[in-house]
N, C-alpha and C positions, 0 to 999 in steps of 0.2 A: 347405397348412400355414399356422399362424398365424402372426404378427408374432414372438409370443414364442420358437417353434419356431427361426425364423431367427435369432434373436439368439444363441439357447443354441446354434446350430448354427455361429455365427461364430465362437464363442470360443475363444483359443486354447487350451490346455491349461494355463497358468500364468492364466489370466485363471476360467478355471473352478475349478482349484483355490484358488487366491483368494476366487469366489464360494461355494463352498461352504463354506468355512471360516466365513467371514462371515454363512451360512446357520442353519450349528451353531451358531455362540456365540447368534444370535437364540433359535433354539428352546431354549437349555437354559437361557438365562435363565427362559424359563416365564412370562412375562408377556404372551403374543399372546394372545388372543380363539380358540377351536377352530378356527373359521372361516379367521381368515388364520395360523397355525398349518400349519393343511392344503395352502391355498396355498402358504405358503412350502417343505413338506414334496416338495407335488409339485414346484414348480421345480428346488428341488436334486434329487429324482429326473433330471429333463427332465437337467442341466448333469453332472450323473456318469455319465449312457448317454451327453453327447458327447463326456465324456473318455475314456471307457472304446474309445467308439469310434475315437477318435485314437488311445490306447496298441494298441490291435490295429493298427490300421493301420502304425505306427513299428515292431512287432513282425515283422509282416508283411517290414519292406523291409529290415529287420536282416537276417532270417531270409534274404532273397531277396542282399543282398551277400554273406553268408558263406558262401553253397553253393558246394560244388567238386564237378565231377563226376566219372569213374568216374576218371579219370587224374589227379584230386588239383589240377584249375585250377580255378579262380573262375569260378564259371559267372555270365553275366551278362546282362542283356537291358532294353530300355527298361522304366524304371517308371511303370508306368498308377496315375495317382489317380482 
């Protein structure tokens, strides 16, 4: 993986959403060059699959505290990241 890979892989889920915000206002100003346009197009690509991948994972572990089993307990067990 690249440099860039890891950095958008670091980031929290408030720090991504932040970067993206900051991604959009860039592009709808409309005054990039096509070139870094695209660039900038795909990094908030890269930083929205690693939010998206965080929000599944938090889905995930939601989902995994609130299951009760056949007799109505909280079923529970270690959580693997």
């Amino acid at each position: 993986m690249s440099d860039d890979t890891n950095e958008k892989d670091a980031l929290s889920f408030e720090a991504s959403t932040d970067r993206l915000t900051a991604i959009v206002e860039q592009l709808e100003e409309g005054e990039l060059p096509l070139e870094a346009a695209l660039r900038l197009f795909e990094e908030g690509i890269g930083v929205a699959r690693g939010a998206q991948a965080r929000l599944d994972a938090a889905e995930k572990r939601v989902e995994e505290l609130l299951g009760v089993d056949d007799r109505g307990e909280a079923r529970t067990r270690p959580f693997e990241s």
